[in-house]
GURODREN-207234 format. One line per 5 residues: number of its first residue (from 1); for each residue x, y, z of C-alpha. Coordinates in pm, 1 decimal, always signed. Layout:
NUM) X/Y/Z  ... $
//
This chain:
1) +12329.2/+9797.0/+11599.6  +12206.4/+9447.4/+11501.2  +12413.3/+9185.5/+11605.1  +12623.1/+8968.3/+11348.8  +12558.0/+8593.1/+11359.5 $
6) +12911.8/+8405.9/+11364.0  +12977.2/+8221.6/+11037.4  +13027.1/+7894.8/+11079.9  +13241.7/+7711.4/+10781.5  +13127.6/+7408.1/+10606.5 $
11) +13382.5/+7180.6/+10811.2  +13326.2/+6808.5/+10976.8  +13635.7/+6578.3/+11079.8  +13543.2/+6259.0/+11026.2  +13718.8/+5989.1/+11337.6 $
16) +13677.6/+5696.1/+11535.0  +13325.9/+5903.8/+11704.2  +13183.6/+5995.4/+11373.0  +12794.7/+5916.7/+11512.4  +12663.9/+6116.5/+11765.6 $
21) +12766.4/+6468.7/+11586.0  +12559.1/+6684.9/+11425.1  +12653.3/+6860.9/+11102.9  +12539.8/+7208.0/+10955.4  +12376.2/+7221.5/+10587.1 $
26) +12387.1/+7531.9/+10482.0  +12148.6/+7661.5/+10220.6  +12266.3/+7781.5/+9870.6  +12151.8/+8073.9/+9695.2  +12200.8/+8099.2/+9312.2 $
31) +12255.2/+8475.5/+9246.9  +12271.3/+8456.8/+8838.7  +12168.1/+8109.5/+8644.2  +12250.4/+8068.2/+8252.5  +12099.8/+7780.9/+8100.2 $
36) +12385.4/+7783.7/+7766.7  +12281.4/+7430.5/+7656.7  +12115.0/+7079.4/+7657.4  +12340.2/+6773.1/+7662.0  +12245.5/+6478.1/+7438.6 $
41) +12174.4/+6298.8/+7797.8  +11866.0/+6593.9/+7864.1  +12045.9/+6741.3/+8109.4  +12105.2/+7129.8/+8115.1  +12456.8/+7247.6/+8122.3 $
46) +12446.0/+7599.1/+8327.3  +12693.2/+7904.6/+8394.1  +12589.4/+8016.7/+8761.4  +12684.4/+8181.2/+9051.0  +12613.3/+8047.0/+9371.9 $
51) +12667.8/+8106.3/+9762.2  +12631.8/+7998.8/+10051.8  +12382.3/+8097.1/+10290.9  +12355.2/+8092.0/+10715.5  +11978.0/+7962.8/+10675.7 $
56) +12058.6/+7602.7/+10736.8  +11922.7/+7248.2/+10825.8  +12097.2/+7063.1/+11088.4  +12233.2/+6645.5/+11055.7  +12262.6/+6446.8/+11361.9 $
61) +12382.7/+6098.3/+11279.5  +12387.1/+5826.8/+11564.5  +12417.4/+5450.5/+11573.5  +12127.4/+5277.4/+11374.0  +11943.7/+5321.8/+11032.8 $
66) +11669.7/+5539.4/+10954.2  +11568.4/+5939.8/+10886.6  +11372.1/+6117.5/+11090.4  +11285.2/+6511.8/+11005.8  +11180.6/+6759.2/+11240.1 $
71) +10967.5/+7101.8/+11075.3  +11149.9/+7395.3/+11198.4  +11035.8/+7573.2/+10851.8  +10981.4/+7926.4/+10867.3  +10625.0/+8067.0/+10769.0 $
76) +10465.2/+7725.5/+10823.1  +10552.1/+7561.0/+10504.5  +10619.1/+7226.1/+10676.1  +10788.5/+6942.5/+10508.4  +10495.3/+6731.0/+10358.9 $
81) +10628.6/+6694.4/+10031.8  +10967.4/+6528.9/+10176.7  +11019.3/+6143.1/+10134.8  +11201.6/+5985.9/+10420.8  +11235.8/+5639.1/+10227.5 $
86) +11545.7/+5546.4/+9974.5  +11477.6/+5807.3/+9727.3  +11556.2/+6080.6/+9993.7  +11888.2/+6222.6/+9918.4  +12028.5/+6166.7/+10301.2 $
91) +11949.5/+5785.6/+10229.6  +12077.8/+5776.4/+9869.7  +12439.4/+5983.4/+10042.2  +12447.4/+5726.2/+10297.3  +12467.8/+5442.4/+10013.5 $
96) +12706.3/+5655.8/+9816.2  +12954.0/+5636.3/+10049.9  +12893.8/+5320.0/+10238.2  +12776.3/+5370.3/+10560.8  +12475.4/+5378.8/+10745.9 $
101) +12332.3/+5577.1/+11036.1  +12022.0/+5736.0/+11206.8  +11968.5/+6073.8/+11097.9  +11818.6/+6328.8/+11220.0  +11653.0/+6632.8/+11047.6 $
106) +11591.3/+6951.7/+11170.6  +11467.6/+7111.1/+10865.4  +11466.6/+7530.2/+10832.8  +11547.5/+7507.5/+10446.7  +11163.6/+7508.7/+10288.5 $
111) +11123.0/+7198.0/+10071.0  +11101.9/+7285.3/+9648.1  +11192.7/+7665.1/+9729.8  +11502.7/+7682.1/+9462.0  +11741.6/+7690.9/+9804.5 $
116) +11892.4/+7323.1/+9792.0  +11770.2/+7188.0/+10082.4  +11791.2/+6791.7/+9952.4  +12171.4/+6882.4/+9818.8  +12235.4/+7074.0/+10091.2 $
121) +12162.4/+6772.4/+10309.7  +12291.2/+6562.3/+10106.5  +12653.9/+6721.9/+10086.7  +12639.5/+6723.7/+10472.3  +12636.6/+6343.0/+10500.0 $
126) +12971.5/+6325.5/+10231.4  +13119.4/+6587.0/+10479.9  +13051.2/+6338.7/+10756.4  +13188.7/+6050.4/+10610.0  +13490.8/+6248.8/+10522.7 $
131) +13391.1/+6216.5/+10128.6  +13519.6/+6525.9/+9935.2  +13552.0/+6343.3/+9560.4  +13305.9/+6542.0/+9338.6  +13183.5/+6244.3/+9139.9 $
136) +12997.6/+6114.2/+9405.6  +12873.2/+6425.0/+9486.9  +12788.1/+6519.3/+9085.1  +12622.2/+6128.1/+9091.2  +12390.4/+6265.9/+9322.3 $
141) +12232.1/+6574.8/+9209.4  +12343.0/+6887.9/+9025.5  +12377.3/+7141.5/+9364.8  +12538.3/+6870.6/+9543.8  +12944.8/+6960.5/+9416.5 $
146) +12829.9/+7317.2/+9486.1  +12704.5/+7219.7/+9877.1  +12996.6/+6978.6/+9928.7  +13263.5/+7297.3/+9908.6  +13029.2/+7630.2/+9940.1 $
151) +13144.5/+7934.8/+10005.1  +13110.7/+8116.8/+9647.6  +13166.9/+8008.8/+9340.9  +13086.2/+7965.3/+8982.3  +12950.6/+7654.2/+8920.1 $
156) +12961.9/+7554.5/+8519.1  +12852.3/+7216.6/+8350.6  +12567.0/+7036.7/+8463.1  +12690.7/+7165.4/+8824.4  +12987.1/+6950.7/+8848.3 $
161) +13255.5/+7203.8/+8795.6  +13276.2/+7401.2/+9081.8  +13522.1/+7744.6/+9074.9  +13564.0/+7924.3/+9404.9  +13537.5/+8263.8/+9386.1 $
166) +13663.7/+8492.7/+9647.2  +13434.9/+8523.4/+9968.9  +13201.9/+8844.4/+10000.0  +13009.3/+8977.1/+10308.6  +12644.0/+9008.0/+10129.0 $
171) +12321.9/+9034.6/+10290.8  +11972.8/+8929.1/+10111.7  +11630.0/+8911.1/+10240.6  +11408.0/+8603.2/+10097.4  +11056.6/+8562.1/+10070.5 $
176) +10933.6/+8204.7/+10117.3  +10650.5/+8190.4/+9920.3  +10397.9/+7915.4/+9986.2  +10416.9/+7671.9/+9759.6  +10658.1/+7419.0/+9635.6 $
181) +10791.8/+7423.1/+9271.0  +10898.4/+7096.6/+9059.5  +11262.7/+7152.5/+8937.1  +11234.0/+6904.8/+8663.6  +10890.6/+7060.3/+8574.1 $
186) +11080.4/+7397.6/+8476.4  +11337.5/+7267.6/+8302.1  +11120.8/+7105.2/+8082.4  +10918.6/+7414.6/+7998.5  +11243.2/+7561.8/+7944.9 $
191) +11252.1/+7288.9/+7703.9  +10958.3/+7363.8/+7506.0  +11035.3/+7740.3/+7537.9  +11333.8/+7712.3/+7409.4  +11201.6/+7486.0/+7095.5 $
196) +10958.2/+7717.0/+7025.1  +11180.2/+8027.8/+7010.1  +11394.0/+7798.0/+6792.8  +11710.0/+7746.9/+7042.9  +11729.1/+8159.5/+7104.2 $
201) +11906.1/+8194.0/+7447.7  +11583.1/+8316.4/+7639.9  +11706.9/+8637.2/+7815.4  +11479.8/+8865.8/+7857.3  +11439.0/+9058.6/+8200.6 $
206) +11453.6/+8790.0/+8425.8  +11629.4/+8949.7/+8712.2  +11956.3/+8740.1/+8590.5  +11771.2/+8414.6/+8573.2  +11698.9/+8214.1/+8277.7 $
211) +11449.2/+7956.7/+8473.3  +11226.8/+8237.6/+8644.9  +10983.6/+8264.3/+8276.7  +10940.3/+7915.4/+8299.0  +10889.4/+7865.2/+8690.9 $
216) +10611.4/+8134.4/+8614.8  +10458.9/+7946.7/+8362.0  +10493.2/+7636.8/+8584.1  +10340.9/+7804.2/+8899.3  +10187.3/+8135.1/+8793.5 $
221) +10103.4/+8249.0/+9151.9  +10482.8/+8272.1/+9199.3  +10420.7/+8612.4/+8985.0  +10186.5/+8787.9/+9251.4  +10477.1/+8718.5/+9556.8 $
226) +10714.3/+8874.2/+9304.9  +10543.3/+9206.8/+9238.9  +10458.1/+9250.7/+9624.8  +10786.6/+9233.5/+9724.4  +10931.1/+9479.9/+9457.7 $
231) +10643.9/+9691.7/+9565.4  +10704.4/+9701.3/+9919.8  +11100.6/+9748.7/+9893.4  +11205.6/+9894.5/+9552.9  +11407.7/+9700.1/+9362.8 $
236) +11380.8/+9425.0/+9158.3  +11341.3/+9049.1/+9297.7  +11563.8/+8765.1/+9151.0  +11438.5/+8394.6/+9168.0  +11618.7/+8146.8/+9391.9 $
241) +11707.4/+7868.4/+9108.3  +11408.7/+7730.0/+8965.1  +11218.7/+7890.5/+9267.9  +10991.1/+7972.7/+9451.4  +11157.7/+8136.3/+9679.3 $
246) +11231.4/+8523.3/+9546.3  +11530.4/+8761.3/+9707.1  +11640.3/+9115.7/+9717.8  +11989.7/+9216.5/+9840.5  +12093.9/+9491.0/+10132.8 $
251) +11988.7/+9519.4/+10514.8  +11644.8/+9468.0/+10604.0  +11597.3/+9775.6/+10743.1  +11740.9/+9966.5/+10390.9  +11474.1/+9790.9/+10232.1 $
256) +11191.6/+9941.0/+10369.8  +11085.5/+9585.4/+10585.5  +11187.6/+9634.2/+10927.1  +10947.2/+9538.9/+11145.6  +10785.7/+9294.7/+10876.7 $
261) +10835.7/+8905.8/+10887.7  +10557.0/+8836.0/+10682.3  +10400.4/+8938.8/+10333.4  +10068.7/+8943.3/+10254.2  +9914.2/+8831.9/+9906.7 $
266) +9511.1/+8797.9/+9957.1  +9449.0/+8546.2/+10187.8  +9787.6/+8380.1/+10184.2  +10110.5/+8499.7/+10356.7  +10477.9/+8465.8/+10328.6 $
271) +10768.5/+8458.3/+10546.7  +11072.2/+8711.7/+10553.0  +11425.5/+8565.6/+10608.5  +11707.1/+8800.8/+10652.5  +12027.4/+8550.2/+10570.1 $
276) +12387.1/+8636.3/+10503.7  +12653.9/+8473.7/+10328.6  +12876.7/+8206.4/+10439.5  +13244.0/+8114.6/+10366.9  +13320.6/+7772.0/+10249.7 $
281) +13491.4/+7424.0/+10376.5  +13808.0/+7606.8/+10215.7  +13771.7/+7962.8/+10371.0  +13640.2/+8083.8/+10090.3 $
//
């Protein structure tokens, strides 16, 4: 039998030898996403569920200033499209809550895959500086309330209002498609979508996902990863958050991939992840 990885809670103590520790950041995994309306601000207010994932980066702050990342990306995908200047969300957490260190990176969550790797990240540094109020974390980005408890939850607002839900044991396989997809890009075709179906809620068979037509329209390809993996296992792939990373639940081996860390599309591959759920700081 397989062996289980230990689950390690989203927990840091903050104390007089807060630098030189390293904090976990686990990923997040939306597993249904209703947009239910547009504030008069432009942002989106949502009714998801989301948990928490063991594919995770890694934070170690020491004495000093600066970020450095390290590409420990499965399949590849490196971290090119990842600022390390003030815009990063490590450096913007750091100002948040009034400190300053040198952080380290060691990046598994792919960059602009739908899995919250900037919140995730970001919520990590607010667990190190012993921050749990969610208006810092809702100040700086919409998975960041989310990342700062984890666990499962719904999460309802513009991400802000966070609900734990009870933990479950759950097993997914992703697919880490190759390519990077812009958030706000989707949301804005779920804009125009949306104004061209006249405000209809835009539910059609989107695998419990109201983003995934408009991350295909946004990055078509995402469509051909899609189809191979329902092909190979079966069932029917759901969208990580705006994407472009795709999952299917159940054990690897149930699922017709053993043996398989990458799919094929043409010329172009993608890696396999087997990942299971997390509990939260709280337990849950």
């Amino acid at each position: 039998m397989p062996q289980t990885r230990p689950r390690t809670r989203l927990r840091c103590e903050p104390g007089t030898d807060d630098v030189g520790v390293t904090v976990r950041a686990p990923a997040k995994l939306t597993l249904s996403l209703r947009v239910i309306g547009v504030r008069e601000d432009g942002f989106h207010l949502l009714d998801a569920e989301m948990v928490s994932i063991d594919l995770a980066d890694t934070l170690t702050f020491e004495p000093g200033s600066g970020i450095v990342v390290h590409d420990d990306v499965r399949g590849g995908l490196g971290v090119g499209l990842l600022s390390v200047g003030p815009e990063n969300l490590v450096a913007r957490a750091l100002v948040a809550v009034g400190r300053s260190a040198a952080v380290r990176i060691e990046k598994q969550i792919p960059v602009g895959a739908g899995l919250g790797g900037g919140s995730a990240d970001a919520a990590a540094v607010l667990r190190w500086a012993g921050s749990r109020d969610p208006a810092v974390a809702a100040r700086l980005g919409a998975d960041v309330p989310f990342c700062l408890i984890g666990g499962r939850a719904r999460v309802t607002g513009v991400g802000e209002q966070v609900d734990l839900l009870p933990f479950e044991d759950r097993r997914f396989v992703l697919l880490l498609a190759p390519l990077s997809v812009d958030t706000a890009a989707v949301y804005r075709r779920w804009d125009e979508r949306a104004a061209g179906a006249g405000g209809a809620a835009q539910n059609d068979d989107t695998g419990g996902n109201d983003l995934e037509a408009a991350a295909l329209d946004v990055a078509p390809s995402l469509a051909r990863w899609r189809d191979e993996l329902a092909e190979v296992t079966g069932e029917r792939p759901r969208l990580a958050g705006s994407g472009s990373s795709w999952f299917v639940e159940g054990d690897r081996d149930e699922l017709g991939l053993a043996g398989r860390d990458f799919l094929t599309v043409g010329e172009e591959r993608a890696a396999l992840v087997t990942v299971q759920t997390v509990p939260g700081s709280s337990g849950y």
